[in-house]
C-alpha positions as CSV (number, residue, x, y, z in Angstrom):
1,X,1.5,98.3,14.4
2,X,1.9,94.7,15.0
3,X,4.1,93.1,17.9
4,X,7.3,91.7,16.2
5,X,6.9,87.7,16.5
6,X,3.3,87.4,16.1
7,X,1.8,85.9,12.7
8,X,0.1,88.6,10.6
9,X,-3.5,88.3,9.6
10,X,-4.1,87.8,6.2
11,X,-6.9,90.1,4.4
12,X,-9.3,87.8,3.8
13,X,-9.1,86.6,7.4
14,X,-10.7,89.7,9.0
15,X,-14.4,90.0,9.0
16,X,-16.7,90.6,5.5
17,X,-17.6,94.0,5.6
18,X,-21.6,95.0,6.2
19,X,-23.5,93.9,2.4
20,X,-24.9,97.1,1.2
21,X,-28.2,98.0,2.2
22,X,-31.1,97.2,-0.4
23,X,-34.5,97.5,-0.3
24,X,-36.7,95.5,2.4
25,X,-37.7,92.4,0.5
26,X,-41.5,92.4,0.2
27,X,-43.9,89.8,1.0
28,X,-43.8,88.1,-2.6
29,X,-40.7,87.6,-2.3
30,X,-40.5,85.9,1.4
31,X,-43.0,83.3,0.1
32,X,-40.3,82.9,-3.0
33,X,-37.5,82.1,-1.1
34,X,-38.4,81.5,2.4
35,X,-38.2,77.6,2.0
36,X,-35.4,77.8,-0.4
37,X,-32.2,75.7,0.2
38,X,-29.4,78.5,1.7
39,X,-26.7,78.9,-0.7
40,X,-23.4,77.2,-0.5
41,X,-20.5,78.1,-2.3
42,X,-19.7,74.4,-3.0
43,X,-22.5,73.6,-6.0
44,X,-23.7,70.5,-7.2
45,X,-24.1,72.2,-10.7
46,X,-20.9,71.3,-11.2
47,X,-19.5,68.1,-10.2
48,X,-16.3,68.2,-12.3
49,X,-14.9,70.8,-10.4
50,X,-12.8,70.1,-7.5
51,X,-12.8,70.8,-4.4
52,X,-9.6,72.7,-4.2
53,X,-11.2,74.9,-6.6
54,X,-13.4,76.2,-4.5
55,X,-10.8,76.1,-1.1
56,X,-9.0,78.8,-4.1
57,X,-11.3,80.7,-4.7
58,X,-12.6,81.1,-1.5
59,X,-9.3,82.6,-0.8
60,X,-9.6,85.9,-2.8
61,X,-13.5,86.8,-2.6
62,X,-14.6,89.3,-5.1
63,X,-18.3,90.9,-5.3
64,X,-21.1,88.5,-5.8
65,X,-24.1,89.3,-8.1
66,X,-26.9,90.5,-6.6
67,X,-28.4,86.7,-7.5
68,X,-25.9,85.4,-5.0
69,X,-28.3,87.1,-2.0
70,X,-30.8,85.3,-3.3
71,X,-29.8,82.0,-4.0
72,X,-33.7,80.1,-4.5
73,X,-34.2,82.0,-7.6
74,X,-33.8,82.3,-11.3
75,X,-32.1,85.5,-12.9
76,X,-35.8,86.1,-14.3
77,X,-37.5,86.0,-11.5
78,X,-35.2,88.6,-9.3
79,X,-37.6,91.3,-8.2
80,X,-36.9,94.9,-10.0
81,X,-35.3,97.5,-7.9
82,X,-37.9,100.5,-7.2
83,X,-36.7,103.7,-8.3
84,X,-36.2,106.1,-5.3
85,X,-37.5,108.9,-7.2
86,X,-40.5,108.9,-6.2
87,X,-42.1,110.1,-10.0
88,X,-40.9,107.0,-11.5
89,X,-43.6,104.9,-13.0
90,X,-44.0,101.6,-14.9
91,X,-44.5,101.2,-18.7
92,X,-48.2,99.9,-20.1
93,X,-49.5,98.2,-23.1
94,X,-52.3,99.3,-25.3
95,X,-55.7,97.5,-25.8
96,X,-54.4,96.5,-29.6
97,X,-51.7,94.9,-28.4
98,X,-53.9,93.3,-26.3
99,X,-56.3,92.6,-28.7
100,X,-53.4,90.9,-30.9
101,X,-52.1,89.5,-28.3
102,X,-55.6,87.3,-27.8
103,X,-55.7,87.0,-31.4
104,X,-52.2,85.6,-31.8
105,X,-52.8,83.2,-28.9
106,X,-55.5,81.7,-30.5
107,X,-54.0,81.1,-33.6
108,X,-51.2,79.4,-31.8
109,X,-53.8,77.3,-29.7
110,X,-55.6,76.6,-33.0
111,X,-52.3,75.0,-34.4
112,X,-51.0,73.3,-31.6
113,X,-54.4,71.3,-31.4
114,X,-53.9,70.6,-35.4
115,X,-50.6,69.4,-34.9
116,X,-51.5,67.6,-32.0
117,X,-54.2,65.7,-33.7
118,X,-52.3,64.9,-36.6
119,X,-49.7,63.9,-33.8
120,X,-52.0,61.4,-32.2
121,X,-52.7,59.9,-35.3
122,X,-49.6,59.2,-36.6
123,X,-49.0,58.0,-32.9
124,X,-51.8,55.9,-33.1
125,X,-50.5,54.1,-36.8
126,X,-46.9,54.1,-34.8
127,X,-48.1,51.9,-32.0
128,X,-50.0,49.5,-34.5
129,X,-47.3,49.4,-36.9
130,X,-45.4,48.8,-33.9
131,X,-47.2,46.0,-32.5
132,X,-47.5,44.6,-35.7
133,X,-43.9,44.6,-35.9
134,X,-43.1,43.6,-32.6
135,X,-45.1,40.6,-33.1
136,X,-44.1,40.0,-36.7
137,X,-40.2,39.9,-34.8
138,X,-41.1,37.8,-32.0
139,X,-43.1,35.1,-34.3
140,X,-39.8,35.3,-36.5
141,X,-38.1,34.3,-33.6
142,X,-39.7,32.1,-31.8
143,X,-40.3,30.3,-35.3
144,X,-36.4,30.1,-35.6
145,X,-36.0,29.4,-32.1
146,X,-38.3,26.0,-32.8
147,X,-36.6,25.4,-36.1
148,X,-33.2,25.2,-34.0
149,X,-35.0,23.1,-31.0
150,X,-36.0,20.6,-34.0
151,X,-32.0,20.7,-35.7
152,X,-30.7,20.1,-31.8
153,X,-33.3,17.4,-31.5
154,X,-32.3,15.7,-34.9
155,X,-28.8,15.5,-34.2
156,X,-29.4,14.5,-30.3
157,X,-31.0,11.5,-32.0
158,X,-28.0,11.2,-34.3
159,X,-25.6,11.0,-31.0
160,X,-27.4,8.9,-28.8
161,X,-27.9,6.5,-31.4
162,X,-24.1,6.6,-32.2
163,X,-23.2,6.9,-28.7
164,X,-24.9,3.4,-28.0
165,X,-23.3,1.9,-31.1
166,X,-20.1,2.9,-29.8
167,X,-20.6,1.8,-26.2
168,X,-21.6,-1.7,-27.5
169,X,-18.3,-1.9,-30.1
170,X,-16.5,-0.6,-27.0
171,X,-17.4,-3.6,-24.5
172,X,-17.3,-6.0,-27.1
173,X,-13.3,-5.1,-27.7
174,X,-12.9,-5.0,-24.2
175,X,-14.3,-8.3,-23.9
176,X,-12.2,-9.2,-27.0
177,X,-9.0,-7.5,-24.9
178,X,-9.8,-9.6,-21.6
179,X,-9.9,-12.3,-24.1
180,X,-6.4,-11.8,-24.9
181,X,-5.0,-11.5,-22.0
182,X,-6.2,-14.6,-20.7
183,X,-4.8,-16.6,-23.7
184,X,-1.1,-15.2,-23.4
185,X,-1.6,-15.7,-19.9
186,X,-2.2,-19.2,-21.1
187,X,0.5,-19.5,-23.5
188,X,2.9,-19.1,-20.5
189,X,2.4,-22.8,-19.0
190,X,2.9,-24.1,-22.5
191,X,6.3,-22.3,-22.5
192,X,7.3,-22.6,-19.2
193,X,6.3,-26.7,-19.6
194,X,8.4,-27.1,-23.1
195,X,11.4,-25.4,-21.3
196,X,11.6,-27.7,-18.3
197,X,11.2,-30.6,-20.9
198,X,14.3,-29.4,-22.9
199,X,16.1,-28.9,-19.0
200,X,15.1,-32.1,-17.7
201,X,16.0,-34.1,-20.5
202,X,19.1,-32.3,-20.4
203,X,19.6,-34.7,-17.2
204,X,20.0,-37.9,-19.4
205,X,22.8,-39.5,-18.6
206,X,25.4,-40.8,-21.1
207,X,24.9,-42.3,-24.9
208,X,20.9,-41.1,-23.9
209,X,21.7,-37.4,-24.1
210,X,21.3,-37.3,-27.9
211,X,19.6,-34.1,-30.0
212,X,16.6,-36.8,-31.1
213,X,13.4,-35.9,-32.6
214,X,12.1,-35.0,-29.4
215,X,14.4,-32.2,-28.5
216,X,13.7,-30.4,-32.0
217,X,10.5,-30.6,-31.6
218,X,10.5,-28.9,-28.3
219,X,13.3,-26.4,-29.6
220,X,10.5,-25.8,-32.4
221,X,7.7,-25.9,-30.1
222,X,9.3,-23.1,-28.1
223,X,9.9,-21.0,-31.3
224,X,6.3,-21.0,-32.0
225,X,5.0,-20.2,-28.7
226,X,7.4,-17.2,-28.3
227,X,6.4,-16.0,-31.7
228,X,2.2,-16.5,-31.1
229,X,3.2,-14.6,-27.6
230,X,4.9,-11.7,-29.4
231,X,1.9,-11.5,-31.9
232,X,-0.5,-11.9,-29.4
233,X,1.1,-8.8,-27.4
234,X,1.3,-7.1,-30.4
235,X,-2.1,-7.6,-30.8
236,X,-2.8,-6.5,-27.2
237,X,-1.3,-3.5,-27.9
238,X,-3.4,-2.3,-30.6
239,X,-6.5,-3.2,-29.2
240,X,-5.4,-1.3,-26.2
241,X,-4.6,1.9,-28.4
242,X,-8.0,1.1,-30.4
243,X,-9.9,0.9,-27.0
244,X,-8.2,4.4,-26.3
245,X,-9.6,5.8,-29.7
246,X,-12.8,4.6,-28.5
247,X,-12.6,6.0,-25.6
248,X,-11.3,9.3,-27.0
249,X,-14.8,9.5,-29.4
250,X,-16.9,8.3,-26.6
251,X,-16.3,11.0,-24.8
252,X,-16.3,13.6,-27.5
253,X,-19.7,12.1,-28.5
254,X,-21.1,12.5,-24.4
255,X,-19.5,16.1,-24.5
256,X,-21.6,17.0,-28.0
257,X,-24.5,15.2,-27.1
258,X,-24.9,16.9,-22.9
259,X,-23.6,20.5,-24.8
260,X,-26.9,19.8,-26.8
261,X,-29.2,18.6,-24.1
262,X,-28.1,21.9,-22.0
263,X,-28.5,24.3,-26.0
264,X,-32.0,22.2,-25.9
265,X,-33.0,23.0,-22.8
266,X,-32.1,26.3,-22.9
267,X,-33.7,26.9,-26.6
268,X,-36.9,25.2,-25.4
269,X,-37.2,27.7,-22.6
270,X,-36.9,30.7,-24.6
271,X,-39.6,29.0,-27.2
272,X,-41.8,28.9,-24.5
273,X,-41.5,32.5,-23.0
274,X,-43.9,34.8,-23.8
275,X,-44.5,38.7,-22.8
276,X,-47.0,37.2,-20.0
277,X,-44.2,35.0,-19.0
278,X,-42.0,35.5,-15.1
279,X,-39.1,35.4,-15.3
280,X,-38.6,38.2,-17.9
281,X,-35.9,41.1,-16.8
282,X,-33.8,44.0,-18.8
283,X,-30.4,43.2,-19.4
284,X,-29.3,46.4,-21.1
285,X,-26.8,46.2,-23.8
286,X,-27.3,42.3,-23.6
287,X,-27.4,42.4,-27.4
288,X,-24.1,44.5,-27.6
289,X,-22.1,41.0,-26.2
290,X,-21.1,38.2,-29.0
291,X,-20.7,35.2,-27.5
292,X,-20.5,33.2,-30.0
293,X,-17.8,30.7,-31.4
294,X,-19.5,28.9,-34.1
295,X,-22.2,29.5,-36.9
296,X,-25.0,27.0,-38.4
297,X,-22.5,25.8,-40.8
298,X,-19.8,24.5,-37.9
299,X,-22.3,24.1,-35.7
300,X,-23.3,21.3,-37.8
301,X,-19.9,20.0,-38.9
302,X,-18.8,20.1,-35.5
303,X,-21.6,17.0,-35.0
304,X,-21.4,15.6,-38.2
305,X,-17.0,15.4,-37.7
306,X,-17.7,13.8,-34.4
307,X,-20.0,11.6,-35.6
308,X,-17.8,10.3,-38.7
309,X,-15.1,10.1,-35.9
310,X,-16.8,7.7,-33.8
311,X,-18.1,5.8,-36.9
312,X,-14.8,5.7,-38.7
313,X,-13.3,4.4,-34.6
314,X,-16.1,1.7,-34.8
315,X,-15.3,0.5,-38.4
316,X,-11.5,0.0,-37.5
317,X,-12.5,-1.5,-33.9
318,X,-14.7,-4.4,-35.4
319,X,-11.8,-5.2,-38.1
320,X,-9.5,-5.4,-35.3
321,X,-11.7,-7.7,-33.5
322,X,-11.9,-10.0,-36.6
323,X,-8.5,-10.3,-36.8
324,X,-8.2,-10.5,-33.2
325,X,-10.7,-13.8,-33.3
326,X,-8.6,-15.0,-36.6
327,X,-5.4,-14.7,-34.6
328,X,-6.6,-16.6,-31.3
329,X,-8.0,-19.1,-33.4
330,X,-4.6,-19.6,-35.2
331,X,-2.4,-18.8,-32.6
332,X,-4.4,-22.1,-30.8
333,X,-4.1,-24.4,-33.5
334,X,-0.5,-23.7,-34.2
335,X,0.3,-24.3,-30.4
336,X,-2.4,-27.2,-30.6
337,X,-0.5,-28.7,-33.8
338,X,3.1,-28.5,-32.2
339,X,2.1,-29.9,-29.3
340,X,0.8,-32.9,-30.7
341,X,4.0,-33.2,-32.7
342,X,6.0,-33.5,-29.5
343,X,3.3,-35.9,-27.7
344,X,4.4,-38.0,-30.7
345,X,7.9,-37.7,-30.7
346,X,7.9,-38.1,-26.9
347,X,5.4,-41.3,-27.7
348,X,7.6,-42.6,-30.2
349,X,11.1,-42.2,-28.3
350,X,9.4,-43.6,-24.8
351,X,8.5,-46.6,-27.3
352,X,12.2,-46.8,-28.5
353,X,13.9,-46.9,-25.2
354,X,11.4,-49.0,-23.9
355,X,12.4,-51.4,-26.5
356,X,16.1,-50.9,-26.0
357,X,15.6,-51.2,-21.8
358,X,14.0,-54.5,-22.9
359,X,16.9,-56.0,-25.3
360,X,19.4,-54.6,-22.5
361,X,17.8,-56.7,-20.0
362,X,17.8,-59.6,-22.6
363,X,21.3,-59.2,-23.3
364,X,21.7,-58.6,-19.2
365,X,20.4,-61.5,-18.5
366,X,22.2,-63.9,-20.7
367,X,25.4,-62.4,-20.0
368,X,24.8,-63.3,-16.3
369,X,24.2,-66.7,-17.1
370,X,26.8,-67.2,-19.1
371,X,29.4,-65.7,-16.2
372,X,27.7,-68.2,-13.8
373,X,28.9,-71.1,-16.4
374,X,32.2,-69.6,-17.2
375,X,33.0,-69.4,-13.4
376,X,31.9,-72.7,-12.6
377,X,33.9,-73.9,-15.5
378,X,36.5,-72.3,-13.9
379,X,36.3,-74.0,-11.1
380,X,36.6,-77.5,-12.9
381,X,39.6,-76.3,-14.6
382,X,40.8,-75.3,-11.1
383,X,40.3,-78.6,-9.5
384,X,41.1,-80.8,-12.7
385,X,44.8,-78.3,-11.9
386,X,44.8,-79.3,-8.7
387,X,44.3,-83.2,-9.6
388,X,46.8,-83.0,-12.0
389,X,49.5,-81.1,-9.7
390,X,48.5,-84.2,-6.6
391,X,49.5,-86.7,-10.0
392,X,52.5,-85.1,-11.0
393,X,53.9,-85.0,-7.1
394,X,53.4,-88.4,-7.1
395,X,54.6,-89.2,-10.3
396,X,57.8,-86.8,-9.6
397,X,58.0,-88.4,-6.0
398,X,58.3,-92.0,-7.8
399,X,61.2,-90.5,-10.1
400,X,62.7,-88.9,-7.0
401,X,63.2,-91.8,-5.0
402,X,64.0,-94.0,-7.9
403,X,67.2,-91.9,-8.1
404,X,68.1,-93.5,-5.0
405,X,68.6,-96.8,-5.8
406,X,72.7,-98.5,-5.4
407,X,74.6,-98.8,-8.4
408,X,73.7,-100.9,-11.3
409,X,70.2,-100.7,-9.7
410,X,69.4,-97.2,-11.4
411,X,68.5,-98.7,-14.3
412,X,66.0,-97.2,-17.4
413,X,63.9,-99.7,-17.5
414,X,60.3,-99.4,-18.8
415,X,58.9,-98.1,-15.1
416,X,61.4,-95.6,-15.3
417,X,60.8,-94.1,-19.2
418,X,56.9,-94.4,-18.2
419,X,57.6,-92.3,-15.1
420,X,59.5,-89.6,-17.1
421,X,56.8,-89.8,-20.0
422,X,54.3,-89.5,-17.0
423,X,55.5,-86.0,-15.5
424,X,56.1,-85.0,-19.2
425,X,52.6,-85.2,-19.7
426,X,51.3,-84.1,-16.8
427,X,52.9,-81.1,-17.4
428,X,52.0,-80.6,-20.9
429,X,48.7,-81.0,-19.3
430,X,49.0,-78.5,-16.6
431,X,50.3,-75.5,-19.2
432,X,47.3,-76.4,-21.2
433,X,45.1,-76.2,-18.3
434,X,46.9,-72.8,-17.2
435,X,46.4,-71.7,-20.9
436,X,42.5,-72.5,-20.3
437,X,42.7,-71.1,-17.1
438,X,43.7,-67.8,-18.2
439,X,41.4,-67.5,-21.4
440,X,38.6,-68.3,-19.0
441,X,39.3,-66.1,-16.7
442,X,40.1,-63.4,-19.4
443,X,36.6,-64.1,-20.7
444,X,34.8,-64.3,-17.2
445,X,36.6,-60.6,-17.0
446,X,34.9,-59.7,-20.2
447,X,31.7,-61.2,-19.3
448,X,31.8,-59.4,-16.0
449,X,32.8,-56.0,-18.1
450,X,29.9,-56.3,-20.3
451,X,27.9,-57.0,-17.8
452,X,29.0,-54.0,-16.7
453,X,28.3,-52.4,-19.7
454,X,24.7,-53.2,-19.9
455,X,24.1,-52.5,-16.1
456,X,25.3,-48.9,-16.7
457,X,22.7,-48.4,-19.8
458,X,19.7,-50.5,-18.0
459,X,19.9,-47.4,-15.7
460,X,21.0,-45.1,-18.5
461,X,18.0,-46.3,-20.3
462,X,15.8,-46.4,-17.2
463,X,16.9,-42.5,-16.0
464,X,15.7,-41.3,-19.8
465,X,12.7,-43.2,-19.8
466,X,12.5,-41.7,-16.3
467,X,12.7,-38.2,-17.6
468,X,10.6,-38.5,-20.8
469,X,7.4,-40.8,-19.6
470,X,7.3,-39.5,-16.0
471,X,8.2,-36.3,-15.6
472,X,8.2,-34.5,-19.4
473,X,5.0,-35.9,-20.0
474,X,3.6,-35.8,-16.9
475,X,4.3,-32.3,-17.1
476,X,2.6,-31.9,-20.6
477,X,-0.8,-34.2,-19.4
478,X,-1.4,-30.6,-18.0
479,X,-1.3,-28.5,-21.4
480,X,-4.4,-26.3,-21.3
481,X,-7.1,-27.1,-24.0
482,X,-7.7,-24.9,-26.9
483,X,-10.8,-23.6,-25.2
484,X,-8.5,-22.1,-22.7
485,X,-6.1,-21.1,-25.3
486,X,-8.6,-19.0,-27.3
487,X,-9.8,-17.4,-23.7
488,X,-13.7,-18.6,-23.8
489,X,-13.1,-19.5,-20.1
């Protein structure tokens, strides 16, 4: 009887009871087992099972076979139990059996070295037929391995020769492109130069600031360079987009042409091993793995499309450099035509106000000396005004005192009419001097007015020819050549 609070022992915990007895093992079979692994209940012979399989059954142990006692042998090798009664014998053959027995065994023999000649013979074809094979396959190969080394070859020719096609059609449009940007670089003097023309004849002063030839021309002059700049971008433009296509097939070509040299290499490696070769491994199931993205067919077309790429890119980049060259060259000679236009017009309206400067100063001139007569004139007048005013005070003094004489003494005699007809026509005399006076000095006014006049347009005249011989075409002395136009330099 247990004690109440202590944990009962399970069944299978208390000791195994004594195996039962057998018979002492004999000498035959110490040697047979003696250096035999001791069993274990965990066995490799079957790996499936798991563990807590054998933690299971472990727990509720049944009666092994008597194999289980002997673990390092085969059910067929277990050695019989001996009878205990002591009469009991073992069973025997008889000499026919073992006469058959011989008989039968070399019958077999006889066969087995029949089928085992016929065996080595058909081994013997095998291994040449498979030799033969074997090297019928690798020749087959390798033949198709150098057929491909020659089609990578062909077309590696094919791409470099494209490739340096395209790499010189590529520099010369770049050179074509630098080109271009130098000349509209260029044309921006030109229009910077007709622009301060237009605002620094727009300082002309007075009756000069006239829309003459000049000013259309540079109002057309600046039309034409804004519309060769716009083409000229333009231009710029596609030749940059073109040198991008270029590009673009360039690189495609450098990408097909090293993806070949690396398939070349690698082809010409494996058309040179051989079975005496190093190098040579196992890669098992190696020919299980499809790699491949293309076949002969795109392989080729692949090439060939990148090859009519960069062609078709080459063909469109030299027509865009012949009409590059045909649009510098008329871009330069339209700018070189209106330019010479304006010279002219400049030439010709520097001629004109010279000419007018000149018959201003004429005019000037004259004008002066005839205010230097008029005054002095004037000053006759003045005087000969003054005389007559000293003659008429004395004439009018004579009359005054006359008036003075006693009675019958104031007589009109002939001294006294002559006296009267004296201040009469002294002052007749005077009003016509004062009339001459006045128209002289009227004139003298307009003389000086005039003067005037032609002062303001000498330096009218001077601040235009100013404007258009010293600073408008001083400016334009410095208009680049056509050389630098077309952007040779």
């Amino acid at each position: 009887m247990e004690l109440y609070g202590y944990p009962l022992k399970a069944k299978f915990n208390q000791p195994r009871p004594p195996p039962p007895k057998v018979l002492p093992a004999t000498n035959t079979m110490t040697v047979n087992y003696k250096n035999r692994i001791p069993y274990h209940p965990q066995s490799f012979s079957m790996p499936w099972m798991p563990n807590s399989y054998y933690k299971a059954a472990a727990l509720n142990p049944t009666l092994s076979p008597l194999t289980e006692c002997f673990p390092g042998l085969p059910p067929t090798k277990i050695i019989p139990f001996i009878s205990e009664r002591p009469n009991g014998v073992f069973t025997r053959h008889s000499l026919d059996d073992w006469h058959r027995s011989n008989m039968t065994n070399y019958k077999e023999s006889e066969t087995t070295r029949h089928n085992a000649e016929r065996l080595r013979a058909d081994l013997t074809r095998t291994i040449k037929d498979v030799y033969q094979q074997a090297k019928r396959t690798q020749g087959e190969s390798t033949r198709n391995l150098g057929e491909r080394v020659n089609d990578i070859d062909y077309w590696k020719s094919e791409l470099c020769v494209e490739l340096d096609a395209m790499i010189r059609e590529t520099n010369s449009l770049a050179d074509m492109q630098k080109r271009l940007e130098r000349a509209l670089a260029d044309t921006e003097g030109p229009f910077q130069v007709a622009h301060k023309c237009l605002l620094n004849r727009e300082k002309r002063m007075g009756i000069d600031l006239v829309n003459d030839d000049v000013e259309k021309q540079l109002v057309t002059e600046i039309k034409i360079i804004r519309s060769c700049r716009e083409r000229l971008q333009q231009c710029l433009d596609t030749v940059n987009a073109q040198l991008m296509c270029n590009k673009e097939a360039r690189q495609e070509l450098e990408k097909d042409l090293a993806d070949k040299q690396m398939g070349h290499h690698i082809d010409s490696k494996c058309y040179q091993l051989k079975n005496t070769s190093r190098g040579i491994h196992f890669f098992k199931g190696v020919e299980r793995v499809d790699a491949t993205v293309s076949v002969p067919e795109t392989w080729a077309r692949f090439t060939d499309n990148n090859i009519f790429r960069s062609q078709s890119a080459r063909t469109a980049s030299a027509k865009l450099r012949a009409s590059t060259e045909s649009l510098l060259m008329g871009t330069a000679d339209e700018m070189w035509r209106q330019f010479s236009k304006v010279n002219d017009a400049f030439t010709s309206r520097i001629t004109e106000i010279a000419n007018a400067k000149s018959k201003i100063q004429t005019h000037l001139a004259k004008t002066r000396q005839e205010i230097f007569q008029l005054e002095t004139k004037i000053q006759v007048i003045q005087k000969t005004i003054k005389d007559k005013e000293t003659q008429l005070k004395v004439a009018q003094t004579r009359l005054d005192e006359r008036t003075r004489r006693p009675n019958v003494e104031l007589c009109r005699d002939a001294a006294q009419i002559r006296l009267v007809q004296e201040v009469n026509e002294i002052n007749e005399t005077l009003r016509n001097l004062h009339q001459c006076l006045r128209a002289s000095e009227d004139m003298l006014q307009m003389l000086v007015r005039s003067k005037g006049v032609l002062e303001h347009d000498l330096v009218v005249k001077n601040n235009s020819l100013f404007i258009d011989q010293e600073r408008c075409m001083g400016m334009r002395k410095s208009y680049p050549s056509t050389v630098q136009i077309l952007g040779y330099v």
